[in-house]
C-alpha positions in Angstrom: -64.0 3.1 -90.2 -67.6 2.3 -91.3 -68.2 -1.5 -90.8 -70.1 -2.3 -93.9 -67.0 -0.7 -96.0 -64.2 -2.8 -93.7 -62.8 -6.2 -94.3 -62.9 -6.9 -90.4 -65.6 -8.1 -88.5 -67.1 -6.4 -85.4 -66.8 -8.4 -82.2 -70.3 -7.9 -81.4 -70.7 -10.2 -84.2 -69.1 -12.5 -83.9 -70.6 -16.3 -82.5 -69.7 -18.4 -79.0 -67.6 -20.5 -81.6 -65.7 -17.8 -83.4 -65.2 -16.0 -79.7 -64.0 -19.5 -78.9 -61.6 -19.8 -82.0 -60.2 -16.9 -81.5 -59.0 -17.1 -77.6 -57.9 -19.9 -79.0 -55.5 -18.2 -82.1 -54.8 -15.2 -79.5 -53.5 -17.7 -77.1 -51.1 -19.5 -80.4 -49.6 -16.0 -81.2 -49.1 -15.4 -77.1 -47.1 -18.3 -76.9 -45.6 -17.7 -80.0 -44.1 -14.2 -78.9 -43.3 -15.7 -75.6 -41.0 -18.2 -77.1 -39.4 -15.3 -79.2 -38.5 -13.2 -76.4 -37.0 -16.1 -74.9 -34.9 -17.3 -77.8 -33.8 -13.4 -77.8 -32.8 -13.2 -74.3 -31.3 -16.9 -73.8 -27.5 -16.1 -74.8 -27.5 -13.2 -72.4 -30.3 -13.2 -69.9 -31.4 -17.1 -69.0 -32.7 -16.6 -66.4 -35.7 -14.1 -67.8 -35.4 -16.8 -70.7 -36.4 -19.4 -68.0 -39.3 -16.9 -67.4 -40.6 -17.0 -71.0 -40.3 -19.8 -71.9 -42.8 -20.5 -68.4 -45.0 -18.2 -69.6 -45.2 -19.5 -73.3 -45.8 -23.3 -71.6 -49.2 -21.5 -69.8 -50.5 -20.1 -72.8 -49.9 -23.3 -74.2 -51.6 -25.5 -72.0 -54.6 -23.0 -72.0 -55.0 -23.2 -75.7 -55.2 -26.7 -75.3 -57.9 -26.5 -72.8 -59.8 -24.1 -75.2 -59.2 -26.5 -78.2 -60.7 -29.1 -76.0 -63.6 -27.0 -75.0 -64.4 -26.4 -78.8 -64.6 -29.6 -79.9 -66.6 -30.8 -76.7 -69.3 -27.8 -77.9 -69.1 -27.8 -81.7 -66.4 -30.1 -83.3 -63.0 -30.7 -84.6 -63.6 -27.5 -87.1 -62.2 -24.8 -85.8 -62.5 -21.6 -87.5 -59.8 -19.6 -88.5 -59.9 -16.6 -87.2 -57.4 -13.8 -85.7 -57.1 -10.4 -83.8 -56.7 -8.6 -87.4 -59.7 -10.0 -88.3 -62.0 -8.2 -85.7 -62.3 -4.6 -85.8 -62.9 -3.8 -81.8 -60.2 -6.4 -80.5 -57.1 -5.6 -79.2 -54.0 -5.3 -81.3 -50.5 -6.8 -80.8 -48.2 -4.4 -82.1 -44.7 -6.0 -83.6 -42.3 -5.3 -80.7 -41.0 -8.3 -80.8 -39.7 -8.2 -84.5 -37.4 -5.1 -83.2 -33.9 -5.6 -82.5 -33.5 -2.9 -80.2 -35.9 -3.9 -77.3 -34.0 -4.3 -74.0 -34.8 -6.6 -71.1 -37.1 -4.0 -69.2 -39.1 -3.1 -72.6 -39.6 -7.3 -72.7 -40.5 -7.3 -69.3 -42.9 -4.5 -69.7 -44.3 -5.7 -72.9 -44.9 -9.5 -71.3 -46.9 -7.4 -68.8 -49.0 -5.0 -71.1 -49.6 -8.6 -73.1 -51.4 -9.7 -70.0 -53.4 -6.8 -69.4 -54.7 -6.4 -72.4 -56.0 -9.8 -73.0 -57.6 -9.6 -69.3 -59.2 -5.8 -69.9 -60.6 -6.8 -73.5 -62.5 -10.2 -71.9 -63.8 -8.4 -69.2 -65.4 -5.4 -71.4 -66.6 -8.0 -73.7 -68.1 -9.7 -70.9 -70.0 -6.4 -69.6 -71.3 -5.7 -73.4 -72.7 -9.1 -74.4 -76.4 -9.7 -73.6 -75.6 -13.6 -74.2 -75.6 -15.3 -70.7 -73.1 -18.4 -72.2 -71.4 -16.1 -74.5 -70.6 -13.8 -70.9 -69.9 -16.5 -68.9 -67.4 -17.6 -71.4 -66.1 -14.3 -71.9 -65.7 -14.2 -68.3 -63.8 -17.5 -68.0 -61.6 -16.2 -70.8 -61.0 -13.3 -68.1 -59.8 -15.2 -65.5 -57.6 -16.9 -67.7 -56.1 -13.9 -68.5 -55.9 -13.0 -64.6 -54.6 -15.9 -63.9 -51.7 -15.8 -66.4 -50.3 -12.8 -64.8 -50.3 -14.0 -61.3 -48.4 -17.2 -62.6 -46.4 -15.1 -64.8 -45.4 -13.3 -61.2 -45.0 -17.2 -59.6 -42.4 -17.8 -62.8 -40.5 -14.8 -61.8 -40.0 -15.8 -58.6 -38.8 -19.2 -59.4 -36.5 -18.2 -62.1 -35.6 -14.7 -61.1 -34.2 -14.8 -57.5 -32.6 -11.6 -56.4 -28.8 -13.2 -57.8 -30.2 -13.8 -61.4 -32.3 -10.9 -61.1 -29.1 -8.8 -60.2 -26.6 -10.4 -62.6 -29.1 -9.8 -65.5 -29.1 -5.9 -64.6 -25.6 -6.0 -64.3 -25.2 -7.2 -67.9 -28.2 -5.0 -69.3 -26.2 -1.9 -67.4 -22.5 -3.0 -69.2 -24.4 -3.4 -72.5 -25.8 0.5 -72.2 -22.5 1.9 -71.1 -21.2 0.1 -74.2 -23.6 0.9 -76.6 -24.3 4.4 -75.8 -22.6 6.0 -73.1 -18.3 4.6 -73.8 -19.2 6.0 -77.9 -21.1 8.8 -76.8 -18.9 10.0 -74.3 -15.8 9.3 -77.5 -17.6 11.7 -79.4 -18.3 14.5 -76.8 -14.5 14.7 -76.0 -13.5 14.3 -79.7 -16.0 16.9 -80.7 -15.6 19.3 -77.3 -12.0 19.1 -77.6 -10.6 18.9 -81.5 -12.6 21.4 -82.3 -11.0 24.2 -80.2 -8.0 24.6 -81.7 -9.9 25.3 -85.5 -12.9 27.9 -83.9 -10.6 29.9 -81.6 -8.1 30.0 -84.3 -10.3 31.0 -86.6 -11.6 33.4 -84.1 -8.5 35.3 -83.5 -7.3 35.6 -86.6 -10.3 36.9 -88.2 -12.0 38.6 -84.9 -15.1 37.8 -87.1 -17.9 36.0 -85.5 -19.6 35.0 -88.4 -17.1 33.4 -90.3 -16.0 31.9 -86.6 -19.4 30.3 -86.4 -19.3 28.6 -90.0 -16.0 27.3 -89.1 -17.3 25.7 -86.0 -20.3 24.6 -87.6 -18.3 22.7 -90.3 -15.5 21.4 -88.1 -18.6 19.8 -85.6 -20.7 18.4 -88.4 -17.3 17.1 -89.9 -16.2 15.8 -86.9 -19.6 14.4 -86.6 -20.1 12.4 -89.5 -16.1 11.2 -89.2 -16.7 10.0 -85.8 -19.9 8.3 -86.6 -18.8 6.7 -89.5 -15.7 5.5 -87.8 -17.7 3.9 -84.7 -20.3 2.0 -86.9 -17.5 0.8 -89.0 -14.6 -1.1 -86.3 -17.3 -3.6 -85.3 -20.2 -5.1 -85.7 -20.7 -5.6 -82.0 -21.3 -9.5 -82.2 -17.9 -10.8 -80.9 -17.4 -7.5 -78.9 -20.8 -7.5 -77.1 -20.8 -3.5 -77.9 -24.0 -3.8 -79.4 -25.5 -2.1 -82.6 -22.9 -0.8 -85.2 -25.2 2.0 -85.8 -26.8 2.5 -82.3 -22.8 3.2 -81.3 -22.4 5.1 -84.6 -25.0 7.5 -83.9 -24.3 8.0 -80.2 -20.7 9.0 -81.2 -21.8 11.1 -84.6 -24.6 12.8 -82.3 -22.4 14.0 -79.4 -19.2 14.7 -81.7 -21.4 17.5 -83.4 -23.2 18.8 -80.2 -19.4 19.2 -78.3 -18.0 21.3 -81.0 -21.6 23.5 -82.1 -21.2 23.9 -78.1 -18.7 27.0 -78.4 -19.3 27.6 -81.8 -23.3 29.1 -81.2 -21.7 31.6 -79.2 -20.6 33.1 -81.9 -23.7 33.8 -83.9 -23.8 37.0 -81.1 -22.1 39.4 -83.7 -19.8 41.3 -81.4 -16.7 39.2 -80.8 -15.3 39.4 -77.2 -18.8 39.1 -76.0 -19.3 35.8 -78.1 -15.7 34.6 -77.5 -16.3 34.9 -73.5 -19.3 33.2 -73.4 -17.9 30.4 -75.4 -14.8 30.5 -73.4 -17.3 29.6 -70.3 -19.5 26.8 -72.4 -15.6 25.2 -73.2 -15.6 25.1 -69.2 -18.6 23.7 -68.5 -17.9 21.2 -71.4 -14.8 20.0 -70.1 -16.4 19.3 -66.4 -19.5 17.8 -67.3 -17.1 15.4 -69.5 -15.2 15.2 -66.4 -18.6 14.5 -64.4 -19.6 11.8 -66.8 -16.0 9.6 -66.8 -16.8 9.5 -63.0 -20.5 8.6 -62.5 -20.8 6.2 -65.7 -17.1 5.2 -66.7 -16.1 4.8 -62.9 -13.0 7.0 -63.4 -11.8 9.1 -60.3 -13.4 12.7 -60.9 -9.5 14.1 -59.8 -8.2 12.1 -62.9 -10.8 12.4 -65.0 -10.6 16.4 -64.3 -6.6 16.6 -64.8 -6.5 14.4 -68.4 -9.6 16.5 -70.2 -9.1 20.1 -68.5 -5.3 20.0 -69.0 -6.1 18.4 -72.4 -8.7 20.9 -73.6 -6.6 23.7 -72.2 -3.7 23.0 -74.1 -5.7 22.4 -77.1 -7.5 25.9 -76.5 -4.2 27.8 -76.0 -2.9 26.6 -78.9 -6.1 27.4 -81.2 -5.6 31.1 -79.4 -2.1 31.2 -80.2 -2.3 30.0 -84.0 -4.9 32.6 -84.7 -3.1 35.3 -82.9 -0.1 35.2 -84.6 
């Protein structure tokens, strides 16, 4: 954007005092975020809530220091002045307001905080031709430096390999019940309640177009049903399932992709060609189903096997058997 025609001001620009004010206002909306991420992860993860609220007690204590700089050099004023205000400084995008972050994307932000407050001083430092305004730029640096190697002392204090493991263990529950127990609902709704309407329709009509719009209605059906029907039995507070719609779309999504599974086959317009291949895509189905009750849901692969094969199969032979006669 051309400067004369923008509301911010360049960096470059600004005064040792207004370079001053706003370390000190960067430092405020650090904390700030800090203690957010904290109050978010408290209930759940204390330990990492420990963590924060260490970090958010530094930046603290270094706006202080920076407050008592500026009014040693130029006075109880301070100007008011923020990141949005200057036109080359780094940004601080909203992550925080999301309800969706998980403990790593905290953890990572916290870090990427860090980094960027450290990498912007030290460029600013190598542009300005000011020898007070770089060496303060420069101190500003170090700060920042230093912030991440006690952000790195914090985590050892607070997250010892236990707490550290116990919070992964609960982040891990929370995916399978968020996404993987509703997703994997859907799959086998959609993979296996939709035989028994496609092959019918297959076998009576030996028409693999009117096959395929029966599959494709019956998935997108099932779909929606199956989505609707998740979001709707809880709203994940008491249950600790998380997001009505996070689960509401994981179980929607993979309802419609476990029925459109053997119904694509039969755009191929000759029928015992299509209705083979989607006779091998029903097999695959039912074992990666199989597969994913054993690595995720813990269920023995033998049992989990028996209960969807057996199911599907008699599902599938009675979809044949409907349409044949």
């Amino acid at each position: 954007m051309i400067h004369f025609l923008s509301s911010k001001r360049r960096f470059s620009d600004l005064s040792e005092q207004e370079v001053l004010a706003l370390a000190i206002s960067s430092e405020e909306d650090d904390s700030r975020i800090y203690r957010g991420f904290s109050a978010r992860l408290r209930e759940e993860f204390p330990a990492s809530a420990a963590l924060f609220d260490g970090m958010a007690a530094e930046e603290e204590q270094h706006a202080q220091r920076l407050i008592a700089l500026h009014k040693a050099r130029f006075g109880n004023d301070i100007p008011l002045i923020r990141r949005e205000h200057v036109a080359d400084y780094y940004n601080r995008r909203p992550v925080w307001l999301s309800q969706a972050l998980s403990i790593e994307d905290i953890r990572a932000q916290a870090e990427i905080m860090e980094r960027d407050a450290q990498r912007f001083y030290e460029v600013a430092a190598q542009r300005s031709r000011d020898a007070d305004t770089r060496a303060l730029l420069n101190e500003l640096a170090a700060a920042e430096a230093g912030h991440e190697t006690r952000a790195g002392e914090l985590a050892e204090q607070h997250l010892t390999g236990d707490a550290r493991a116990a919070e992964d263990d609960t982040a891990h529950r929370k995916f399978l019940l968020t996404w993987v127990q509703p997703g994997l609902a859907g799959l086998m709704d959609g993979s296996v309640s939709t035989l028994a309407p496609i092959f019918a329709t297959a076998f009576a009509t030996q028409d693999p177009w009117t096959t395929f719009l029966v599959g494709l209605a019956a998935s997108v059906g099932a779909g929606i049903s199956m989505g609707f029907t998740e979001a709707a039995s809880d709203d994940g507070q008491l249950s600790g399932r998380g997001a009505a719609w996070k689960r509401g779309v994981a179980s929607g999504v993979m309802t419609t992709v476990g029925g459109l599974g053997h119904a694509l086959p039969y755009l191929i317009p000759h029928f015992w060609t299509a209705t083979i291949i989607a006779g091998i895509v029903v097999f695959i189905e039912l074992w990666a189903i199989a597969w994913i009750q054993n690595r995720y849901m813990e269920t023995p692969f033998l049992r989990a096997a028996m209960q969807v094969v057996l199911g599907g199969a008699l599902v599938l032979a009675a979809g044949i058997l409907i349409g044949s006669g």
